[in-house]
C-alpha positions in Angstrom: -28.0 32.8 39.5 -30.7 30.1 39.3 -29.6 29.6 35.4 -26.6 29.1 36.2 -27.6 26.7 39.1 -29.5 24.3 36.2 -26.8 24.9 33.6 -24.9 22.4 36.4 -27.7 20.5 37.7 -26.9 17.6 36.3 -22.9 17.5 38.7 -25.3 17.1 41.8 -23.0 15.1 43.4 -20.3 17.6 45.4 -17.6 16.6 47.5 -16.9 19.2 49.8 -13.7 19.3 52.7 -12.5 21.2 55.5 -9.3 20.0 55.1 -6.5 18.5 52.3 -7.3 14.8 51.9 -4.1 13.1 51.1 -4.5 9.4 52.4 -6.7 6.9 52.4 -7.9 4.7 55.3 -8.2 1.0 54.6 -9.4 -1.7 56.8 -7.5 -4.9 56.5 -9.3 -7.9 55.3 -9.3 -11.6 56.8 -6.6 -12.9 54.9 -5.1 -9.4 53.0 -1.7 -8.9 52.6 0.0 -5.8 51.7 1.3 -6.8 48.0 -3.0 -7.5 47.4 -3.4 -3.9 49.1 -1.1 -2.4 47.1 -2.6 -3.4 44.1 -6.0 -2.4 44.7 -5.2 1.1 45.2 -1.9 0.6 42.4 0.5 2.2 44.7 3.5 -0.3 45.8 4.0 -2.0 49.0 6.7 0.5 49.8 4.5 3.2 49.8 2.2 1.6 52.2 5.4 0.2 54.3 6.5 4.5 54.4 3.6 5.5 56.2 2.6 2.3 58.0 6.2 1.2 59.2 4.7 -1.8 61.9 3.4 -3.2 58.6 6.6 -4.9 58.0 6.0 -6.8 61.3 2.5 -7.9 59.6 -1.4 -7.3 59.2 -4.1 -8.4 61.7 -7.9 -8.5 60.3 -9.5 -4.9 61.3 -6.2 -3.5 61.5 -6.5 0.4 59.6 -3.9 1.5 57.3 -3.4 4.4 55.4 -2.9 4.4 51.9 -1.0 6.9 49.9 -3.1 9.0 47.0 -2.6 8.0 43.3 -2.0 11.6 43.0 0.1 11.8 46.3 2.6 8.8 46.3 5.0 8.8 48.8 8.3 10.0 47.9 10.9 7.4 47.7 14.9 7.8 47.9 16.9 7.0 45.1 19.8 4.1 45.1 22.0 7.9 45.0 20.2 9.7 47.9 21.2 8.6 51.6 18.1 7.2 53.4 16.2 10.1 55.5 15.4 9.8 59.0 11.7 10.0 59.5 9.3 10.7 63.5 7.1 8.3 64.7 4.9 9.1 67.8 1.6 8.2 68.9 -0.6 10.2 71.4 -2.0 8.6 74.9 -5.6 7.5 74.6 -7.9 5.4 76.4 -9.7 1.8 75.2 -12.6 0.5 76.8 -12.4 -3.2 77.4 -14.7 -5.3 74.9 -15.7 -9.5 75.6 -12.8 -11.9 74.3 -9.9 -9.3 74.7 -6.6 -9.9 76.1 -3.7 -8.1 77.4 -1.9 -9.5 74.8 -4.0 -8.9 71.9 -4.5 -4.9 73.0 -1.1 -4.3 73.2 -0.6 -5.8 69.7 -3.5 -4.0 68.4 -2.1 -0.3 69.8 1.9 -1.5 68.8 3.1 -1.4 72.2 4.7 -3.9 74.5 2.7 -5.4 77.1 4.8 -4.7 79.9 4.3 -0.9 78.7 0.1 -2.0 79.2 0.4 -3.2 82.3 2.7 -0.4 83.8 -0.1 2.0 82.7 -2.6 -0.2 84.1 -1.3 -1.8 87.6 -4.6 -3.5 88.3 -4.6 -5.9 84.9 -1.5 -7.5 86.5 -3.6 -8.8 89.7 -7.1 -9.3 88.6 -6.9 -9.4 84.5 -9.3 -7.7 82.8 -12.7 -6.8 83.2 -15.5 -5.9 80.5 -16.7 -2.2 80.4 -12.9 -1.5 81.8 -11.6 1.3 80.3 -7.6 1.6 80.3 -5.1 3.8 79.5 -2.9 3.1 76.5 0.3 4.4 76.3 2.2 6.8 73.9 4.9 5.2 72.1 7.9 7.3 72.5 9.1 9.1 69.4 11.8 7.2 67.7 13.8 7.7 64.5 13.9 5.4 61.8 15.3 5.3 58.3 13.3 5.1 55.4 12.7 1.9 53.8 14.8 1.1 51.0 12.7 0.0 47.7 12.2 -3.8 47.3 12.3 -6.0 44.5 9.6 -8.4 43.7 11.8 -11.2 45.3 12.0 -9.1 48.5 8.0 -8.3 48.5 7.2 -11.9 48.0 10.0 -12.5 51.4 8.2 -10.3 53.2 4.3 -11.1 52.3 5.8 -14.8 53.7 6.8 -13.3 56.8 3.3 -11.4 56.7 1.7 -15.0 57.1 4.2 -16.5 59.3 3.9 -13.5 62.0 0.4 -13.4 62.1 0.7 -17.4 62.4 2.7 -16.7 64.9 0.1 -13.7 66.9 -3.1 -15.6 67.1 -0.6 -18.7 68.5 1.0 -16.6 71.4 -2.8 -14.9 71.9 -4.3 -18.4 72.3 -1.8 -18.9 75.1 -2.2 -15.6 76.8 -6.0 -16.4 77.1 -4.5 -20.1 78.6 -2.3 -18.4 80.7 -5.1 -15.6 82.3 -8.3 -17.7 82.8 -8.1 -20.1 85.4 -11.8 -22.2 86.0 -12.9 -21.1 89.6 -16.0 -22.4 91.2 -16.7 -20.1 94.3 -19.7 -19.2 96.4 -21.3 -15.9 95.3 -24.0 -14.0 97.9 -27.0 -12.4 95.7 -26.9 -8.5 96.4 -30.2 -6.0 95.6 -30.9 -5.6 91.8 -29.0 -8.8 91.1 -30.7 -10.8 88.4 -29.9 -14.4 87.1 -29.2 -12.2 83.6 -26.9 -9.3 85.5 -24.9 -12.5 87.3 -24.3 -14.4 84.0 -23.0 -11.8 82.2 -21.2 -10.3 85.1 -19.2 -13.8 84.9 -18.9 -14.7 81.0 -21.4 -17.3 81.6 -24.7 -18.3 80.8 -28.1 -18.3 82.6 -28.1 -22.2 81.7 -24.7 -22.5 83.1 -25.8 -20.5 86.2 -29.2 -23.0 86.9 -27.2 -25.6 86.4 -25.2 -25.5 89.5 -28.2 -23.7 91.2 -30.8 -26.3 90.4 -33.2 -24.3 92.8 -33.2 -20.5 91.1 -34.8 -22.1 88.2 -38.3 -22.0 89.6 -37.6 -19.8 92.2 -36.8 -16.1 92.2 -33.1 -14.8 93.7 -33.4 -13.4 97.2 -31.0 -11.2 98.4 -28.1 -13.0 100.7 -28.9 -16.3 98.9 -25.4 -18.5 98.3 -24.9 -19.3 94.5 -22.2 -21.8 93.2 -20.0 -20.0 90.1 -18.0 -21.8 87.7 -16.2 -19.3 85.7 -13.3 -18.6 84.2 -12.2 -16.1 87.1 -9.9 -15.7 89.9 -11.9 -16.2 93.0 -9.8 -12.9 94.3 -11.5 -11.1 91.3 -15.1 -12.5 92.0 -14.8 -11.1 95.5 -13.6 -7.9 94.2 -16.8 -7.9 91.9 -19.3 -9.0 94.7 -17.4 -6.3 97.0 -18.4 -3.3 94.4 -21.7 -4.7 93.9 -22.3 -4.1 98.1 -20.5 -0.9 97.7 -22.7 0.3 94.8 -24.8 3.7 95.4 -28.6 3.2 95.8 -30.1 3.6 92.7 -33.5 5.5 91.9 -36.2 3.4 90.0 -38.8 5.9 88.8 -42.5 4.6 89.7 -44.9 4.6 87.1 -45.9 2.2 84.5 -42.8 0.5 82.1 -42.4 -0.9 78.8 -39.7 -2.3 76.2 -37.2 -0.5 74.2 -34.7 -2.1 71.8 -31.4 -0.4 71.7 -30.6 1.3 68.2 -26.7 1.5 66.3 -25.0 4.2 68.1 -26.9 4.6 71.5 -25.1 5.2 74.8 -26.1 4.8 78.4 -25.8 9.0 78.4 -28.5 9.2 75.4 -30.6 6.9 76.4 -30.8 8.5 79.9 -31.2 11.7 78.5 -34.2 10.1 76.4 -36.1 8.6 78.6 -35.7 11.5 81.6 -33.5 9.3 84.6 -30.0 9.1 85.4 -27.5 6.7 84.2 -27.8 5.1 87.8 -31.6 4.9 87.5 -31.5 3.4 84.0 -28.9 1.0 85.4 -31.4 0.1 88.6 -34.0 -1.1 85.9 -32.2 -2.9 83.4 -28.3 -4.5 85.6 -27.4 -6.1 82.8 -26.4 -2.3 81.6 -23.4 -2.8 83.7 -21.5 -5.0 81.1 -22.0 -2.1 79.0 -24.8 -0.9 75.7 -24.7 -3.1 73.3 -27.1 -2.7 69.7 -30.2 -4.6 70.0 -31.0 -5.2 73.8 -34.0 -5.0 75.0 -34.9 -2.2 78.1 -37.1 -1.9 80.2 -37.6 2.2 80.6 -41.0 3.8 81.9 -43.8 4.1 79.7 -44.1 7.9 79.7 -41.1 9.3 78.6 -40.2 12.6 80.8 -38.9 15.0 78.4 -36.9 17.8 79.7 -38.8 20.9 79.0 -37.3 23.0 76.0 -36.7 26.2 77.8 -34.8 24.1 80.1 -32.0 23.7 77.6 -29.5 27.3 77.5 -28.7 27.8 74.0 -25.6 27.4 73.0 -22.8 28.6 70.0 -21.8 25.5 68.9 -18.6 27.7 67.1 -16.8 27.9 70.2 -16.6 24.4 71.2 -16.0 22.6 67.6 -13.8 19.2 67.4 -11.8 18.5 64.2 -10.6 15.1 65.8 -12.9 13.1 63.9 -14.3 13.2 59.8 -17.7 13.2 59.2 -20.0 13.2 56.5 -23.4 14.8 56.1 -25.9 13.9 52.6 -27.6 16.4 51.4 -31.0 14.9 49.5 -32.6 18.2 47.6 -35.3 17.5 44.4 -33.1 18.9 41.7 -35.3 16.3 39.8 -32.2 16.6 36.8 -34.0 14.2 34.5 -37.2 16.7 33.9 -34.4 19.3 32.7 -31.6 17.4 30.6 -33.0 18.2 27.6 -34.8 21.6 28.1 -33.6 24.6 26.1 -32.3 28.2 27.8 -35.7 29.2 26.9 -37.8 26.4 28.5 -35.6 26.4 31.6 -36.5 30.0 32.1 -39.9 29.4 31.2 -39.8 26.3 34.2 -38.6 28.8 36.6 -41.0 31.1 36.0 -44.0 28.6 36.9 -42.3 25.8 39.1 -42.3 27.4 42.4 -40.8 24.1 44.2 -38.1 23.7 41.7 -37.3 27.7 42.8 -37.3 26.6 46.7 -35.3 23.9 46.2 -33.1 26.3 44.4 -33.0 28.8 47.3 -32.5 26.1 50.3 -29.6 24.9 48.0 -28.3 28.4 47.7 -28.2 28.7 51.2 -26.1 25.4 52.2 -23.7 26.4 49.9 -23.2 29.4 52.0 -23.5 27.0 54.7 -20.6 24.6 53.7 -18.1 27.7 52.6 -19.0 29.4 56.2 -18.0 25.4 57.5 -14.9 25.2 55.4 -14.0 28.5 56.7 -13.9 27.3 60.4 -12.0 24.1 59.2 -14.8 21.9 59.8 -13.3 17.9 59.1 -16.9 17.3 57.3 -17.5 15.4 53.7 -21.0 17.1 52.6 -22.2 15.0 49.9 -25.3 16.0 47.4 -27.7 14.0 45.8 -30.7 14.8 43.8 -33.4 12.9 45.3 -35.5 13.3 42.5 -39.0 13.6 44.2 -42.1 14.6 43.9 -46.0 14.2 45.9 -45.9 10.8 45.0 -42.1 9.1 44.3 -38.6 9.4 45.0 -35.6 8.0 43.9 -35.4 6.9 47.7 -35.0 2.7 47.7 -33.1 0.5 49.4 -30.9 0.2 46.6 -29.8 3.9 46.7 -29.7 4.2 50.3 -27.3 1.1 49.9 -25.1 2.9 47.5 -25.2 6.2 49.0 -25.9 6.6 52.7 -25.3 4.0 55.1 -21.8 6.0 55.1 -23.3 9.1 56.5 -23.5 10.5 59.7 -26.3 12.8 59.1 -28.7 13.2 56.0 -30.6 16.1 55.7 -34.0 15.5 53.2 -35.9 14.6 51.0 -38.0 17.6 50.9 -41.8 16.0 51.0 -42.5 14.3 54.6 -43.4 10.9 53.4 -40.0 10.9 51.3 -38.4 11.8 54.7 -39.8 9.1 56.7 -39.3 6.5 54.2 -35.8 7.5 54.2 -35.5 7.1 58.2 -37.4 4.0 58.0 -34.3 2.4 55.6 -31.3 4.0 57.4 -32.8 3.6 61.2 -31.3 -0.1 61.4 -28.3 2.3 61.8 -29.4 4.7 63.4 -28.6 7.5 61.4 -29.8 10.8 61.9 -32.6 12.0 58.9 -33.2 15.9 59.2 -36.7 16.6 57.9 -35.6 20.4 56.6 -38.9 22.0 55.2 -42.3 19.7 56.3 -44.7 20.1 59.3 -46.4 17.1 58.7 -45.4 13.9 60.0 -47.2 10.6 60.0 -45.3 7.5 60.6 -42.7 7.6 63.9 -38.9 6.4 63.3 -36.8 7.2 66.2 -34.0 8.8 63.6 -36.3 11.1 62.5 -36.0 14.9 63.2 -38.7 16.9 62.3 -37.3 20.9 62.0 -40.4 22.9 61.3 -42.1 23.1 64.5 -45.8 21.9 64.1 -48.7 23.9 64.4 -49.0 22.2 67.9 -45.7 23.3 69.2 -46.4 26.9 68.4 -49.4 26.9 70.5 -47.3 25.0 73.5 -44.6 27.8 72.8 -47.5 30.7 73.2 -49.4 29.4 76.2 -45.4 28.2 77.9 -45.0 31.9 77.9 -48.4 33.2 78.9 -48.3 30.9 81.8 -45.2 32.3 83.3 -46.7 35.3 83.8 -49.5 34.8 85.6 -51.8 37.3 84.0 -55.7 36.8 83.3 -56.1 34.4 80.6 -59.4 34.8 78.4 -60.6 33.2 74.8 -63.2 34.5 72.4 -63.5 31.6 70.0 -65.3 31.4 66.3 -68.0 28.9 67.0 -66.5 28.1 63.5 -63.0 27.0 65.2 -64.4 24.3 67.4 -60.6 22.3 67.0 -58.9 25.3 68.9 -61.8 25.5 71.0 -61.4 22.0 72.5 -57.6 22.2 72.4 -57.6 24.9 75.3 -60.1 23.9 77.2 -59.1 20.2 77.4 -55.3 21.5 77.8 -55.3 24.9 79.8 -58.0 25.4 82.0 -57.2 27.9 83.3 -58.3 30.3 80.7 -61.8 31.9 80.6 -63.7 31.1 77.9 -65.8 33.7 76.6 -69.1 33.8 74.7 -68.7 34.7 71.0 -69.7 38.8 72.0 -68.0 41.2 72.9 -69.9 42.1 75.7 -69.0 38.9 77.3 -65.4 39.0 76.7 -65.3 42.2 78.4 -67.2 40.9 81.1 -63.7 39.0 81.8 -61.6 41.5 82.2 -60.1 42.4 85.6 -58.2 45.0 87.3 -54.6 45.1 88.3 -53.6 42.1 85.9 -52.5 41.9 82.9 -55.0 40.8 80.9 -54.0 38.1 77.7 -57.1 38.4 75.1 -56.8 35.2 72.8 -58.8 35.8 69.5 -59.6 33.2 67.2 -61.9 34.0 64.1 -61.6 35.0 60.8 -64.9 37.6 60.7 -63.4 40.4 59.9 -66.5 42.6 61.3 -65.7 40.5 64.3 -62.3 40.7 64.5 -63.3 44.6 64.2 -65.2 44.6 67.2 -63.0 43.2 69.7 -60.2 45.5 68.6 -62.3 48.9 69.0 -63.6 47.4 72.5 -59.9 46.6 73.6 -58.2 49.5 72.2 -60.9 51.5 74.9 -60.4 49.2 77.6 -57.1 50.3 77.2 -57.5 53.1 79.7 -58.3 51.0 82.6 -57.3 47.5 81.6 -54.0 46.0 80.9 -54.5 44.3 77.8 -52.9 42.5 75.1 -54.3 40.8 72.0 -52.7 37.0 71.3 -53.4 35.0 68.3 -52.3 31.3 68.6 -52.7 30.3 64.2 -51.8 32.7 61.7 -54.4 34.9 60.5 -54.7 36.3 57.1 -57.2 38.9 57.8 -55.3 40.6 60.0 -52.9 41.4 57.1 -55.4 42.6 54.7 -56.5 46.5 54.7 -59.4 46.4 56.4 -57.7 46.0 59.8 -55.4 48.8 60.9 -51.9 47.8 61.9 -51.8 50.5 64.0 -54.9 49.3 66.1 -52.8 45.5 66.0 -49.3 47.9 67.5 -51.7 49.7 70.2 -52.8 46.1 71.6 -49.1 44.7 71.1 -50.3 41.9 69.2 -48.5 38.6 70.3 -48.1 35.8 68.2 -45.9 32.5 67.8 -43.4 32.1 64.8 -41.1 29.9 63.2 -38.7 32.3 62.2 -37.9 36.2 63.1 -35.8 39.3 61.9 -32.5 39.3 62.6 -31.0 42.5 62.8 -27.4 41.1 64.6 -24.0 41.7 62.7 -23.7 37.9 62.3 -27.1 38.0 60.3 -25.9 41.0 58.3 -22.5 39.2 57.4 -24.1 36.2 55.9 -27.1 38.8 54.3 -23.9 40.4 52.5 -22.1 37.1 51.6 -25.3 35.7 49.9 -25.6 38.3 47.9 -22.1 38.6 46.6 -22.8 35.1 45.2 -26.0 35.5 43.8 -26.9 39.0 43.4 -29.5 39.1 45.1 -30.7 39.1 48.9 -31.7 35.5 51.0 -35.5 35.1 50.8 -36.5 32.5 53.6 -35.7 29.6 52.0 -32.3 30.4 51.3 -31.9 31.4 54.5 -33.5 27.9 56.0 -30.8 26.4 53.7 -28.1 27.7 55.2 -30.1 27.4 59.3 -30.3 23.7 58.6 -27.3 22.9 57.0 -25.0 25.2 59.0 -26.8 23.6 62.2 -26.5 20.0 61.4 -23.1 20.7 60.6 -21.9 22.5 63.7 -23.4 19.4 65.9 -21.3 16.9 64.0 -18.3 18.8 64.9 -18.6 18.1 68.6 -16.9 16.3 71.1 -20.0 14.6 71.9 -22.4 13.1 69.5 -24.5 14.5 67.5 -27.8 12.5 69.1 -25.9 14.5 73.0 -26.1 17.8 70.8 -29.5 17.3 70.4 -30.3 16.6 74.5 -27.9 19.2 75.7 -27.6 22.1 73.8 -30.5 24.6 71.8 -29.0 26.5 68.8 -30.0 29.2 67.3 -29.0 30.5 63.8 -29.9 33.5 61.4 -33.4 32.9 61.2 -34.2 29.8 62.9 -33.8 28.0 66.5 -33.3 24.4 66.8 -34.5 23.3 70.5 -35.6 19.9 70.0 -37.2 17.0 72.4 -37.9 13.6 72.3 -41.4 12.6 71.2 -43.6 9.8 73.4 -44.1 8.3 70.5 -40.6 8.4 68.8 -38.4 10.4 66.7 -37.7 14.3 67.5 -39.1 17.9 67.1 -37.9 21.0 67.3 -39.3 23.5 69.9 -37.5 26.1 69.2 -40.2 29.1 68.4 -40.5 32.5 68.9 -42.7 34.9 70.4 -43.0 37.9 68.6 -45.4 41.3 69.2 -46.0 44.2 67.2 -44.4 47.5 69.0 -46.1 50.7 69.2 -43.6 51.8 66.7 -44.8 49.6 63.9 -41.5 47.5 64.4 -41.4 43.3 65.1 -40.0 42.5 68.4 -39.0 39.1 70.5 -41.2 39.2 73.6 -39.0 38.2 76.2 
């Protein structure tokens, strides 16, 4: 299978969807027409008229159309054939009211009348509209129309005149709707708690110069609540009453105590996410920073608390993201693996086989590929609406083919990438795409040493598998003792700084079992690579078995206790417990994609296939939600074949995932999940 993977190396870029893509989406231009359209995707302007039939009434800047396939042009009636009758509908939805809008121009941009706006929305009739507003927009209701005849050259030149003279016509009778609404009030406003000069200015679409100006005083002096400020604004006076009457009403607000400090708000944030990050409510978060009210907008700057409260990762219930997918949306996820194609062009059958026979990382990158591909057939198979695109990122220990340039070319599309394998490859990739906020999944690395706060590291670090071990010892409030190798004066200091509640014994036995008590369970952490040592403490525990309740932890993996001087059957009497990345799955689900995998390549997943298909089937499940993917990752734990995906916010920035296991050998020789 992995000749047959480089035989194709070189096609590394795969387009991959869920569903038939027949039509293009194209964003109108400042000053586009449909005959310049038309030619850029060489279809005619009939064809775009047949599936966009308000076309005909004219284009607006931003407006979306969608454009018919080379491959898939629209069907057109011959002079012969009688014109068909074709639907149109549109579903309800709901708009959210952004600075500068107009009645006017939102019933324009959804193609309905205004007076169908206003019916669904009483209030926009007495007090206009408000920023952060959200509105119901009507259905249209479903009407039949013929289908456009085909026009000649004569006729498309007509019509792109009328384009012109329409949308001439729009941002003249928008102009006037804006004269019409905003009337220049100047009315007597009454400071309320939280106000700030910056919360009132934008409340009133003015600014804080504006606001000084006609309150010469509040320049050097700070508000106080009940204090009478003057208002000019382009407002009714009815509506500034309303405003100050919901700012009385409001609910009290919690403002956490503690020390603060600044955040500037990345592409893509909401108030829920940034709640969620920083531990408070939306109504606390809100309570520190008013001018939130007007809504998130990229680039503000925050004020949250300095020590971010991170909701505890067995907190979280973990969830199958199967049973709650969205296909509303299309999304795209990159895949960056180091095929590094260039290094292989040219090789012969012979040296390719000889490569894979010595280059272990070109064989893991082989087997995590393996793996998303079973990952992306398993997505296509729930009708996923995902483009997965694949790159070779062409790295190694010391370059990439990760520059701006690329990322330009290749990524700023994407909604999630997943790579480059090596860390520093990773971050550098976060560092380019985090102006936008998009997500960079860290697949295979522990290490980590610059913070970008689109970063998510999925190999839980050393540190978090000690957190995971001593999270579960602590619930269950046994006796908690240490016999540490002089040797290992790191782990030492890490338990005695961060859990002092465990006895630390003397590097003997004798002392250790000095510790012991009665009636307890009794937790024996052991941490030493002395294999005569190691020796010791299991003889003197497997006898204190008779009157102790013991059970022998290791918090770092330990090699000698694999080798064959140390009896696995001593390690299953003590039910050794230890932290891990990854477990055995014996579920019907894991034995499915088992059998699938080795349909298509013969053989069974080793764990980097399987961490292929973990990753990839993961990142793809939280893009096909009705929240978004950055919610996924505060609300809901996952867990896949091999692999769980809990992850929390870091102090510092960026993400890491939590999700461990706690494993002990059984007296039956068998791996279980302590519970």
């Amino acid at each position: 299978m992995k000749q047959f993977f480089i035989v194709f190396l070189s096609v590394f870029l795969i387009s991959f969807s869920g569903q038939a893509q027949e039509n293009v989406k194209h964003t109108v231009a400042k000053g586009e027409t449909i005959t310049q359209i038309a030619q850029k995707y060489n279809v005619t302007p009939l064809d775009i008229y047949t599936l966009n039939p308000d076309a005909r009434n004219g284009v607006k800047e931003e407006t979306v159309l969608l454009i018919p396939s080379k491959n898939k042009a629209v069907k057109v009636p011959n002079k012969e054939t009688k014109p068909s009758q074709v639907s149109v509908s549109k579903e309800a939805k709901t708009h959210v009211v952004q600075p500068k809008e107009t009645p006017y121009g939102l019933s324009k941009q959804y193609g309905i009348t205004l007076a169908d706006l206003e019916k669904a929305n009483p209030e926009i009739k007495e007090a206009g509209l408000k920023i952060g507003q959200t509105l119901k927009i009507p259905g249209s209701k479903t009407v039949r129309e013929e289908a456009p005849k085909e026009l000649t050259k004569k006729e498309e030149r007509k019509v792109e005149k009328e384009e012109k003279k329409a949308e001439r016509e729009a941002k003249k009778e928008a102009k006037k709707e804006e004269k019409v609404e905003s009337k220049t009030s100047e009315v007597v406003y009454e400071v309320v708690p939280k106000d700030t000069k910056y919360s009132i200015s934008k409340r009133y679409g003015i600014s804080i110069e504006e606001l000084e100006k006609t309150n010469p005083s509040i320049k050097t002096d700070s508000l106080k609540i009940g204090q009478k400020l003057v208002i000019k604004a382009d407002v009714s006076k009815a509506e500034v009453v309303q405003r100050q009457e919901t700012a009385k009403e409001s609910p009290k607000q919690e403002t956490p105590n503690g020390e603060y400090t600044s955040y500037q708000v990345k592409p893509k944030e909401t108030l829920y996410s940034l709640s969620r990050q920083f531990g408070l409510s939306q109504n606390g978060l809100v309570a520190l920073n008013p001018e939130l009210e007007a809504g998130v907008r990229e680039g503000m700057t925050l004020k949250v608390p300095k020590t971010v409260s991170i909701t505890a990762a067995n907190d979280k219930n973990f969830t199958d993201l199967t049973k709650s997918i969205s296909k509303k949306d299309r999304k795209e996820l990159v895949l960056l693996l180091p095929f590094n194609v260039s290094k292989v062009t040219n090789d012969t059958t012979a040296t390719i086989q000889s490569r894979l026979k010595k280059d272990n990382f070109l064989n893991m990158t082989l087997d995590f590929y393996s793996g998303a591909l079973v990952a992306i057939d398993s997505a296509k198979t729930l009708g996923l609406n995902i483009d997965v695109k694949i790159f070779d990122s062409q790295e190694n220990k010391t370059s990439s083919a990760i520059s701006s340039s690329f990322v330009d070319a290749n990524l700023l599309k994407a909604d999630v990438v997943v790579g480059p394998f090596y860390q520093t490859h990773a971050e550098k990739t976060a560092q380019l795409l985090s102006k936008n906020n998009i997500p960079v999944i860290s697949p295979l690395s522990k290490d980590n040493s610059m913070v970008y706060s689109n970063l998510y590291q999925t190999m839980p670090t050393t540190d978090n598998l000690k957190g995971a071990m001593f999270d579960y010892l602590n619930q269950k409030s046994a006796n908690l003792i240490a016999i540490v190798d002089p040797k290992k004066g790191s782990i030492k200091k890490y338990i005695s700084s961060n859990h002092p509640n465990v006895k630390m014994a003397d590097y003997t036995v004798e002392s250790m079992k000095g510790l012991l008590v009665k009636d307890r369970m009794n937790y024996v952490i052991m941490e030493t690579e002395n294999t005569f040592m190691i020796k010791n403490i299991i003889t003197a525990l497997v006898a204190a078995k008779t009157t102790y309740q013991v059970q022998l932890v290791i918090l770092e993996p330990n090699d000698k206790l694999e080798s064959d001087e140390i009896a696995i059957s001593s390690l299953a009497k003590l039910n050794l417990l230890y932290a891990s990345v990854t477990r055995e799955n014996e579920t019907p689900e894991a034995a499915i994609f088992s059998k699938v995998y080795k349909k298509k390549n013969n053989i069974f997943p080793n764990q980097y296939a399987t961490r292929g298909f973990d990753v990839t089937f993961d990142a793809m499940l939280r893009l096909s939600q009705e929240k978004s993917f950055e919610e996924t990752i505060f609300d809901n734990a996952t867990e896949q074949v091999e692999n769980k995906f809990n992850y929390t916010k870091n102090p510092a920035g960026g993400y890491s995932n939590r999700g461990v296991y706690i494993l002990y050998y059984d007296e039956d020789l068998s791996v279980k999940e302590a519970r």
